[in-house]
C-alpha positions in Angstrom: -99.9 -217.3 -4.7 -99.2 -220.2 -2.0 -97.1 -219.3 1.0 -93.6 -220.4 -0.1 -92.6 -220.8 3.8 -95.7 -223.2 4.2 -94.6 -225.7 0.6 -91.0 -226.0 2.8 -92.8 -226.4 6.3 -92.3 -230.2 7.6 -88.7 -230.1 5.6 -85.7 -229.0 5.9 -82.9 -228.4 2.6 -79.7 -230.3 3.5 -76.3 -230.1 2.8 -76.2 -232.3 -0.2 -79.4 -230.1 -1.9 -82.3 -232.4 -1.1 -84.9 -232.2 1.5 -85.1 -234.5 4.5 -88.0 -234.6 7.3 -87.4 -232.1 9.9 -89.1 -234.8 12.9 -87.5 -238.2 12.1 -89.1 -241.1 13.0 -87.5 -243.9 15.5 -85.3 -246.4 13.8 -87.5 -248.9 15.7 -91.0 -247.7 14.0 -89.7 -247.5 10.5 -88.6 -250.9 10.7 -92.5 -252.2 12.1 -93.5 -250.6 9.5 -92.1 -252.3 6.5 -92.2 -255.7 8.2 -95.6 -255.4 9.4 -97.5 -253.2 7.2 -96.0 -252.0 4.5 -97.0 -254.7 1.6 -99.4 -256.2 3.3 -102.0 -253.0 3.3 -100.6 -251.9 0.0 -98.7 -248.9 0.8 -97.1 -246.7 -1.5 -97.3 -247.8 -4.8 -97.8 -251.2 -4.2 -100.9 -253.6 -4.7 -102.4 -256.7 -3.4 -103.0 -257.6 -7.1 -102.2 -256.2 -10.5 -104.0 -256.4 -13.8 -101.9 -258.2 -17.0 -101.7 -254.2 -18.1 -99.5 -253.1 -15.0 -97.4 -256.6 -15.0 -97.1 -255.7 -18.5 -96.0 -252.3 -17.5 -93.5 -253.4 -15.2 -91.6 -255.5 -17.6 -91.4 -252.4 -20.2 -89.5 -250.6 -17.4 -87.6 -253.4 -16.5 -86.7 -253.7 -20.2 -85.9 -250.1 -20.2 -83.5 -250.6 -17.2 -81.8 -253.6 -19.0 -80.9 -250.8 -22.1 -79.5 -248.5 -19.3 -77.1 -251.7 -18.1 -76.1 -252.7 -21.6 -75.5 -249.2 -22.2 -73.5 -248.0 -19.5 -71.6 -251.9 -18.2 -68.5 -252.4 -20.4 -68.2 -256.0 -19.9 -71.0 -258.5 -20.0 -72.5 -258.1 -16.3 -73.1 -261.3 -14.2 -74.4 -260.7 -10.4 -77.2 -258.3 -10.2 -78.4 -256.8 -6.4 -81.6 -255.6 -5.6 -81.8 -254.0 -2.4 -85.3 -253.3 -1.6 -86.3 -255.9 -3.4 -90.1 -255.5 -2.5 -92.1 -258.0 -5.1 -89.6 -259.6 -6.6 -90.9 -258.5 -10.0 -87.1 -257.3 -10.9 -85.6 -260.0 -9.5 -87.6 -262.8 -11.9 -86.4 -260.1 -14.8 -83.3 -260.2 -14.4 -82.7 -263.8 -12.8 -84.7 -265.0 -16.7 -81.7 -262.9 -18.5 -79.5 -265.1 -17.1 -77.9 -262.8 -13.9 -77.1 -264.3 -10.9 -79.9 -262.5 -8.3 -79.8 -261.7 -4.9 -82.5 -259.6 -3.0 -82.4 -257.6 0.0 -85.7 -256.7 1.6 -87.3 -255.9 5.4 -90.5 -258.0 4.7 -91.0 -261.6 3.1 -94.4 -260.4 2.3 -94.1 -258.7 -1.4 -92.5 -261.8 -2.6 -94.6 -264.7 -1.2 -97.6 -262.6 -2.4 -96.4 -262.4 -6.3 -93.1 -264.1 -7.1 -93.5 -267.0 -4.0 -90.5 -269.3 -6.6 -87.8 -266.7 -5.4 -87.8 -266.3 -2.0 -84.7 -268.4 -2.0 -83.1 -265.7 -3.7 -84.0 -263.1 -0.9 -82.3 -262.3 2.1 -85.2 -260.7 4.4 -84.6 -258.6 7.8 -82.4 -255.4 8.2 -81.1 -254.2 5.6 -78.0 -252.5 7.1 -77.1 -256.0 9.1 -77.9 -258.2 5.3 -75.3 -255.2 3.8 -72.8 -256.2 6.9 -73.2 -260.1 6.3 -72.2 -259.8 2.4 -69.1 -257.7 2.8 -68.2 -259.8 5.6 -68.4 -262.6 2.9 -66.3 -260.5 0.8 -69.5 -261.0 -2.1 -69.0 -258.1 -4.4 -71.6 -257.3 -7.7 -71.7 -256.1 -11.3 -75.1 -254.2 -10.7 -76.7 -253.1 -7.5 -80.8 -251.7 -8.0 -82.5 -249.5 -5.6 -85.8 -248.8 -6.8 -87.7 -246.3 -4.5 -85.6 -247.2 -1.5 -83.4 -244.5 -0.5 -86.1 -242.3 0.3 -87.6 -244.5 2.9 -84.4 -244.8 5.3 -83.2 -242.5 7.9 -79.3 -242.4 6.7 -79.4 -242.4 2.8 -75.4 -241.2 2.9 -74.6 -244.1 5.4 -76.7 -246.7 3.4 -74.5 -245.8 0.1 -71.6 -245.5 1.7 -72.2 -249.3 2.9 -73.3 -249.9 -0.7 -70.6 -248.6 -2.7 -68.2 -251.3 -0.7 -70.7 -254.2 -2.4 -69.5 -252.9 -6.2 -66.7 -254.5 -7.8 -64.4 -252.3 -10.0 -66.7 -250.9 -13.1 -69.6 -251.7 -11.3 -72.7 -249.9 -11.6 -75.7 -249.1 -9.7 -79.5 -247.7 -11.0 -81.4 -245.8 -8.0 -84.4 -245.0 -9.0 -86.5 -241.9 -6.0 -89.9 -239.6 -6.5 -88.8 -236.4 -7.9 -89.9 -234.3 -5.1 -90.3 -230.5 -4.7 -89.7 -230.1 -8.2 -90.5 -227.8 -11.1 -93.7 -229.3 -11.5 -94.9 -229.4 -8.1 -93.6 -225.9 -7.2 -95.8 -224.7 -10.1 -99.0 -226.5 -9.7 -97.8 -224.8 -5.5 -98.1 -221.5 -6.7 -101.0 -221.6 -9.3 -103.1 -222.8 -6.5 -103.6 -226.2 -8.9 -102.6 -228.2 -5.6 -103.7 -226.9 -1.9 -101.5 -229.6 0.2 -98.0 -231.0 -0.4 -99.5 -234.4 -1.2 -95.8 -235.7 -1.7 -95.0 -235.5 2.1 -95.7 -239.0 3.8 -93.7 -239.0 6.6 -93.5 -242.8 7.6 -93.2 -243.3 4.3 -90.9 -241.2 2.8 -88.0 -239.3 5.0 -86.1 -237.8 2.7 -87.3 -235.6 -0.5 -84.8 -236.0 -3.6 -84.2 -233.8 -6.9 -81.6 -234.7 -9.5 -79.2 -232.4 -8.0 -79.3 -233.4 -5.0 -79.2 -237.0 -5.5 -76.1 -236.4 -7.8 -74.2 -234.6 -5.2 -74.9 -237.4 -2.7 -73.6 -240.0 -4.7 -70.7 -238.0 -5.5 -70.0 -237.6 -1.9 -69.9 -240.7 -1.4 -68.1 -242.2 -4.7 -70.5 -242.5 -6.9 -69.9 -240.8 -10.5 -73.2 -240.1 -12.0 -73.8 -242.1 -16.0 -76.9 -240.9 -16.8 -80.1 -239.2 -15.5 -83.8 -239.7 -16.6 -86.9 -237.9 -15.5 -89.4 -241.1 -15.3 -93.5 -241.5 -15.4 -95.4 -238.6 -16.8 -98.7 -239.0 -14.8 -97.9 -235.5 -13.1 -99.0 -234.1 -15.6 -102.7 -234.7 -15.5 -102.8 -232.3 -12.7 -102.8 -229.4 -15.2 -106.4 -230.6 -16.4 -109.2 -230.2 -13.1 -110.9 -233.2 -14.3 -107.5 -235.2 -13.7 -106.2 -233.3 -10.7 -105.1 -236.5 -8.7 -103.4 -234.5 -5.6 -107.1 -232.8 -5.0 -109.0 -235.3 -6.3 -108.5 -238.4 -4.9 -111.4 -241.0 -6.8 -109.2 -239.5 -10.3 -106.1 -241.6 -8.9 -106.9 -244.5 -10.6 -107.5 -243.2 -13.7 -104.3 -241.6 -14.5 -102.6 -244.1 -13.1 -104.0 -246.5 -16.1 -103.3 -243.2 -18.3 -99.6 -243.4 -17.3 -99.2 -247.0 -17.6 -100.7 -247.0 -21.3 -98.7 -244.1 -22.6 -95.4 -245.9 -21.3 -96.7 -249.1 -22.8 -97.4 -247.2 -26.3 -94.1 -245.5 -26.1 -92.1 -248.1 -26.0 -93.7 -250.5 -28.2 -93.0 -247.5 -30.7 -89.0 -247.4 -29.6 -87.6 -248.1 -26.3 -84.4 -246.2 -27.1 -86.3 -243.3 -28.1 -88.4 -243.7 -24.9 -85.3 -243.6 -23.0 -84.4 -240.3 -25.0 -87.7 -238.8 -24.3 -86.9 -239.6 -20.6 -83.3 -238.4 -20.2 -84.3 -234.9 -21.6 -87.1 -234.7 -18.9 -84.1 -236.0 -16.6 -82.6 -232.8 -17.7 -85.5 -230.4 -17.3 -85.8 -231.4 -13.8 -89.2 -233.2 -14.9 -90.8 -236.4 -14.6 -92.3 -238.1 -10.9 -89.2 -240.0 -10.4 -85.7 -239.8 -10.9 -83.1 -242.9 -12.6 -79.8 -242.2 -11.5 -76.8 -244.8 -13.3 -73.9 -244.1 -11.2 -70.3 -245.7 -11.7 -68.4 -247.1 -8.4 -65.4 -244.2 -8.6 -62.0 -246.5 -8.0 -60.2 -243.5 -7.6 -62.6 -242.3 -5.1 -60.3 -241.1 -1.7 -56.7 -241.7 -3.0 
């Protein structure tokens, strides 16, 4: 069995239950990096290019997300937010449903490289200042988005705070993080299945959420947790050797096309029942990323 001290050894567990780097990186570097680098050498899970299987992929989740809204919005939602905008691909979604779309983003590059029509509808530099500028314009919205975006800043708490002053009353917003340090992980840990924590990149990712402890954060700060799915399934190739991603890098590729089919298949079958099949991973603490719907608490601090 792996040395449980050496799995926890760059992070430390926080107060709201998540894990956060313990050697932060300057404010100053983390912002070069995502206007300089980032989507131009196709960090993370982004791409220079996509095949018509991924775009197609994309627009399933994106559909799935739209279920979520409908579900959990109690009036017919006009303005929709997406801080962290990256590509834009959300953004052209949602702006074709007939929403009113804004973006937030460090970097123009994501979007002039594969949704150029809608830089327009972007508003590109810091974040924190572009926050500061809208709610000194008193602009309030139905739905905010943050897709894999709270895990890149230094202040998550500070960064929700700002955004829970965007919502209007009965608003909601969808924050979508990796699943890190989680049942999965700790298991493949302790078989030996994985020899590094593979999850820990630490320009790219600062803090480490798990459903808990992104529900207590957004509690803290006013957010009352709707709904939580446990999304993407391509973890789970690790159990086979021939599809062990984390050791073996050239099987990345591979699974990742796996993952993308099986979602595709899914929800041709039934989205709803995908989103089922997803909330009861949500609640098994399984899945490689987290969907959080949280409601703006109007009652929050009386």
């Amino acid at each position: 069995m792996y040395s449980e001290k050496l799995l926890y050894n760059d992070v430390f567990l926080n107060e709201f239950g998540y894990y956060t780097l313990k050697n932060l990186p300057k404010d100053e570097d983390l912002k070069n990096y995502y206007k300089e680098k980032y989507y131009q050498e196709a960090k993370g899970s982004y791409a220079l290019c996509y095949t018509e299987e991924e775009l197609k992929f994309f627009r399933v989740k994106l559909e799935q997300k739209l279920l979520l809204i409908n579900k959990h919005f109690s009036a017919l939602p006009n303005s929709f937010l997406d801080i962290g905008s990256g590509e834009g691909y959300a953004l052209s979604f949602f702006q074709e449903k007939g929403f009113k779309v804004l973006g937030l983003d460090y970097s123009s590059a994501g979007i002039k490289a594969h949704n150029n029509d809608l830089l327009d509808c972007v508003i590109f530099g810091d974040l924190y200042d572009s926050i500061n500028d809208l709610l000194k314009d008193s602009k309030r919205f139905d739905i905010i988005n943050m897709d894999n975006l709270l895990e890149h800043v230094i202040d998550p708490k500070h960064l929700l705070e700002q955004v829970y002053k965007l919502l209007r009353e009965d608003a909601i917003v969808i924050i979508k993080v990796p699943n890190d340090f989680s049942i999965l992980q700790k298991y493949f840990w302790e078989q030996g299945i994985i020899k590094k924590t593979h999850w820990i990149v630490p320009l790219d990712h600062i803090s480490y959420f798990n459903k808990e402890g992104l529900v207590n954060l957004c509690k803290y700060v006013g957010l009352k947790c709707l709904d939580i799915l446990g999304d993407q399934l391509i973890e789970f190739s690790a159990f086979n050797n021939n599809t062990n991603y984390f050791e073996n890098k050239s099987a990345g590729k591979a699974c990742h096309f796996a993952r993308v089919r099986q979602e595709i298949l899914f929800h041709n079958i039934s989205p709803q029942k995908t989103i089922e099949l997803f909330r009861v991973f949500g609640e098994m603490g399984l899945g490689r990323e987290i969907v959080g719907v949280f409601r703006k608490n109007t009652s929050f601090g009386l």
